[in-house]
C-alpha positions as CSV (number, residue, x, y, z in Angstrom):
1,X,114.7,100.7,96.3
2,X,111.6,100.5,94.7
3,X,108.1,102.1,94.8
4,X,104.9,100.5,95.5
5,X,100.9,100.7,95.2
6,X,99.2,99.5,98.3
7,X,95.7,98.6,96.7
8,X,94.5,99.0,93.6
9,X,91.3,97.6,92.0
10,X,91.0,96.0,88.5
11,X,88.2,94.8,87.1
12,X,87.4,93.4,83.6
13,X,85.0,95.8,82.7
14,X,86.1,98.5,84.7
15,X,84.7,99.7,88.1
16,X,82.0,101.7,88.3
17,X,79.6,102.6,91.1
18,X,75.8,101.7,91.0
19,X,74.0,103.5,88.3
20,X,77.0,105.0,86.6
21,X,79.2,104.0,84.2
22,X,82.6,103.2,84.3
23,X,85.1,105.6,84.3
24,X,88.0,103.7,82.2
25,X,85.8,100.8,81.0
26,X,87.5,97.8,79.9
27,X,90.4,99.9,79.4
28,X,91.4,100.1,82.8
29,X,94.4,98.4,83.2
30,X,95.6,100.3,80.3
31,X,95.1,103.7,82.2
32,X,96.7,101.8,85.2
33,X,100.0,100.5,83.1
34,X,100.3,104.4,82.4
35,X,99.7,106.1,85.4
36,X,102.3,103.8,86.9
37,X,105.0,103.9,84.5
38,X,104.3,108.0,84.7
39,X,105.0,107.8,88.3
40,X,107.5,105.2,88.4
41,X,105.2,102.8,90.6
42,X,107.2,99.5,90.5
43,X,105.1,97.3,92.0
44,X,101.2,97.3,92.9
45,X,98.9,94.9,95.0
46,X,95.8,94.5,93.6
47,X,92.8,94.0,95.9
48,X,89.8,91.9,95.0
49,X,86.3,92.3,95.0
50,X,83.5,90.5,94.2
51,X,80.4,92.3,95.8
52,X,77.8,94.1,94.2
53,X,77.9,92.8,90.5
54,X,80.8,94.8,90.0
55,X,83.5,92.0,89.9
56,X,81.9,88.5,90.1
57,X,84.9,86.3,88.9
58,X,87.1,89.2,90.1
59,X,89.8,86.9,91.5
60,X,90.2,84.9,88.5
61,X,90.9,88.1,86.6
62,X,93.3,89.6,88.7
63,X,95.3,86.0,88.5
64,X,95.5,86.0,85.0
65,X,96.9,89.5,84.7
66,X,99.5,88.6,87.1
67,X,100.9,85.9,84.7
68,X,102.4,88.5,82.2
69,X,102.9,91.2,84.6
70,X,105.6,90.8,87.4
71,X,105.1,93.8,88.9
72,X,101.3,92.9,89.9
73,X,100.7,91.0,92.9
74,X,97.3,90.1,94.2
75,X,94.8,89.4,97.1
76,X,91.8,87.5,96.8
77,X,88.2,88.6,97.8
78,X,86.9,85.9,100.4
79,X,83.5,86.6,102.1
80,X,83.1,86.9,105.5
81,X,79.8,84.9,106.3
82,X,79.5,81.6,105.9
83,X,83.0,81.0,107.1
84,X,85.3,80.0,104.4
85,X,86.5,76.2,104.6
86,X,90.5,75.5,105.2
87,X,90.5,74.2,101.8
88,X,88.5,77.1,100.4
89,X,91.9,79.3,101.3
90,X,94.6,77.3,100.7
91,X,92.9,77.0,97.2
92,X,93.4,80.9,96.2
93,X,96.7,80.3,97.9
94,X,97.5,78.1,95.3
95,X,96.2,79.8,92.7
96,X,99.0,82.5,93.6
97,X,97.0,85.1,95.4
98,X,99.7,86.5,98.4
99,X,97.0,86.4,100.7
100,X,93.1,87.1,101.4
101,X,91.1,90.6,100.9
102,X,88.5,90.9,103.5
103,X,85.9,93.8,103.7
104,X,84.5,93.6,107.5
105,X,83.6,97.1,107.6
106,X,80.8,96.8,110.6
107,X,81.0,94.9,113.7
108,X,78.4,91.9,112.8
109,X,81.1,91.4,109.7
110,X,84.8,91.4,111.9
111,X,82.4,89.0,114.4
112,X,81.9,86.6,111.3
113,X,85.6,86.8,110.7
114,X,85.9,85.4,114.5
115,X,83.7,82.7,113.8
116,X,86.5,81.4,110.8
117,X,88.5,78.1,111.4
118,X,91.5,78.4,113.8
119,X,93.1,76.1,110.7
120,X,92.5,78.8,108.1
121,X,94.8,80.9,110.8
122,X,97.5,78.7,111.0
123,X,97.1,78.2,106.6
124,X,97.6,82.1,106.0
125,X,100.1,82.3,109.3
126,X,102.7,79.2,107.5
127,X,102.5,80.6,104.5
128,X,103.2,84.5,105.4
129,X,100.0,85.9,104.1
130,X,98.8,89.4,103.7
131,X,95.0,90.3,104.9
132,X,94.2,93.2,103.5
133,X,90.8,94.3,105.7
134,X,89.0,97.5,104.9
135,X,86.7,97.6,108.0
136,X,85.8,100.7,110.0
137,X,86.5,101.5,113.7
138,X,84.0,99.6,115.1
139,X,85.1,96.5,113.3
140,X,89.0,96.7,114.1
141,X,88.4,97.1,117.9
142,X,86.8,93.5,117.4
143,X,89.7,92.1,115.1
144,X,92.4,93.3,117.1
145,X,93.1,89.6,119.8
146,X,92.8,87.7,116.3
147,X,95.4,90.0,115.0
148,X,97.6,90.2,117.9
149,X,97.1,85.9,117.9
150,X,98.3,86.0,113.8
151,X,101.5,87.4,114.1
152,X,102.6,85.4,110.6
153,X,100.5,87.2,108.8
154,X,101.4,90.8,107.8
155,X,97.8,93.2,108.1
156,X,97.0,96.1,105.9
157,X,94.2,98.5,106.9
158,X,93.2,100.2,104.2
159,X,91.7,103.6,103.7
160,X,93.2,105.0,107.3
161,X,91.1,102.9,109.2
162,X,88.3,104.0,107.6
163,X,87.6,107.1,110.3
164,X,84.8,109.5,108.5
165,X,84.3,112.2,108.0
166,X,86.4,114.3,110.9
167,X,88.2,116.8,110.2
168,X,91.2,118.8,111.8
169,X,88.8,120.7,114.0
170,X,87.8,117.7,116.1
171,X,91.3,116.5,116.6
172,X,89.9,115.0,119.8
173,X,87.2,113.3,118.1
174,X,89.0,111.7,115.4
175,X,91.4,110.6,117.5
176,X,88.8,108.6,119.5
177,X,87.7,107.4,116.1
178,X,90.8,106.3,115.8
179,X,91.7,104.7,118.9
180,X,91.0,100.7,117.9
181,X,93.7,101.7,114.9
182,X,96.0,103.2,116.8
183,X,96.0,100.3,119.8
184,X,97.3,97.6,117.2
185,X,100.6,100.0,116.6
186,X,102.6,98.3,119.0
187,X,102.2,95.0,116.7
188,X,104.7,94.6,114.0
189,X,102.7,92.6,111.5
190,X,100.3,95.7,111.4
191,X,100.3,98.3,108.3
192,X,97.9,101.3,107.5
193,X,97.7,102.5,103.9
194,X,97.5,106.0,103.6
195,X,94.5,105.7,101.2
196,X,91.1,106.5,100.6
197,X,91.7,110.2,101.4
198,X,88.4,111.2,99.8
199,X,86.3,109.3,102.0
200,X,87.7,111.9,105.3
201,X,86.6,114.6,103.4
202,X,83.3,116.6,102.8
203,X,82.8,117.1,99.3
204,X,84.9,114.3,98.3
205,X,87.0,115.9,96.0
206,X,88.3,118.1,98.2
207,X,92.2,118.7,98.8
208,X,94.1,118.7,100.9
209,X,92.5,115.9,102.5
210,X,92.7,116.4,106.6
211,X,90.6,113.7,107.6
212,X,93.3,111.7,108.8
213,X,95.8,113.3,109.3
214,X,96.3,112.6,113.4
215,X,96.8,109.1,111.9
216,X,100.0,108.8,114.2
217,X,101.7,105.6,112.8
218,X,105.2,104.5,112.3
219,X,106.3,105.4,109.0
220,X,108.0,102.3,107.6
221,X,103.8,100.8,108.5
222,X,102.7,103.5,106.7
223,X,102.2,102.5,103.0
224,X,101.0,104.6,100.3
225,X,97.8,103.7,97.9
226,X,96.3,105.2,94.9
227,X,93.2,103.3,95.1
228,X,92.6,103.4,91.8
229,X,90.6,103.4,90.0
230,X,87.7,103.8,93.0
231,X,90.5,107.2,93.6
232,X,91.6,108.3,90.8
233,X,93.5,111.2,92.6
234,X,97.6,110.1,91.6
235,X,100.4,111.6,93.0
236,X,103.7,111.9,91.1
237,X,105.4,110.3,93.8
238,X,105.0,112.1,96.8
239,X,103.9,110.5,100.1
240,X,104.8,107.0,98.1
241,X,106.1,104.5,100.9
242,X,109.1,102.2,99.4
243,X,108.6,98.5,100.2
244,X,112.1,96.8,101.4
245,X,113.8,95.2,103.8
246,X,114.5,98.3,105.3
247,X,110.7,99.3,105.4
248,X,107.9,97.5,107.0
249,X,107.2,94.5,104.5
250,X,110.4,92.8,105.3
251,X,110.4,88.7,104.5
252,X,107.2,90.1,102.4
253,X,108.1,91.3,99.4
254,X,106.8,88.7,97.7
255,X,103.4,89.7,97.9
256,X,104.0,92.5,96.3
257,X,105.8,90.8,93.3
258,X,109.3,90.1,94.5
């Protein structure tokens, strides 16, 4: 069996968040390579993003580490608005990406995602995609009939869901945050990362992270993320989901660098 990295970030230069400098710099994969050789991390999926500055020929990057690294598999950063073109997709599917990053994180964003081709759909669907999305509540409630419509394409939710800030307190509360989460459970193709702890919690560095801990999901749908280096926080192994056959990514290893 082997352990895996939900969603990682890598970018050229290093990520850093506006105004501030970069934590690792362009020495970032280096301080990835070690952390996961520490931790015995076998395989990682590394989401991409191009927003903000931060990463403008992100995808291109994360291709060409993925030449000499085998254990790096990678989703590409697609916009939401204007709608991508067929050809638009099946060109980063070509270019070896396992599938399509998408940030809808508000409603107007998922409803831009509804407005895509049916034929980018049936693309990502034949060639057993994964869509990574990190949108929030009110964005997955819209996603969920072109979800439940895509059922060749495996879905990763990053970041819980995205919930807030709710703590164990509100357990009635967070629960209704998460109810357009917790309705696509009954879909198979559907995976939460347990990720993006940090952004449940108030201060952010806090720990244990309760935020999302009424996440009530199927553990073998559950996958474990470091998030680095956006979450620098690394555990030596605990909580880390193994990817098999036996565990939720069945038929789609290869996205993860099988």
């Amino acid at each position: 069996m082997r352990f895996a990295d939900a969603h990682i970030h890598l970018f050229r230069e290093g990520y850093h968040r506006p105004g501030l400098p970069s934590l690792f710099g362009d020495r970032e994969l280096q301080a990835y390579e070690a952390l996961r050789l520490t931790h015995g991390v076998d395989l990682a999926l590394a989401i991409g993003y191009e927003a903000e500055g931060i990463g403008p020929a992100n995808n291109a990057y994360l291709r060409q580490l993925s030449h000499s690294r085998s254990w790096l598999s990678t989703l590409a950063f697609v916009e939401t608005t204007p709608p991508p073109e067929p050809g638009t997709i099946e060109a980063v599917l070509e270019a070896g990406h396992a599938g399509l990053a998408i940030y809808a994180q508000d409603r107007p964003d998922a409803e831009s995602v509804l407005r895509w081709s049916p034929a980018c759909w049936r693309l990502l669907q034949s060639r057993k995609a994964i869509v990574s999305f990190n949108s929030r509540p009110e964005a997955i409630s819209v996603l969920g009939r072109l979800i439940a419509e895509s059922a060749g394409v495996q879905f990763l939710f990053s970041h819980l869901g995205l919930p807030g800030v709710l703590g164990p307190d509100m357990p009635e509360a967070l629960r209704d945050r998460l109810k357009p989460l917790l309705s696509l459970a009954r879909l198979p193709n559907v995976h939460v990362k347990i990720s993006g702890a940090y952004a449940t919690s108030v201060p952010q560095h806090a720990f244990p992270h309760r935020g999302g801990e009424r996440c009530d999901w199927e553990n073998s749908r559950s996958l474990w993320a470091g998030s680095m280096p956006v979450g620098v926080g690394f555990p030596a192994g605990a909580g880390i989901r193994v990817l098999s056959s036996d565990h939720g990514m069945a038929g789609n290893e290869h996205a993860l660098g099988n």
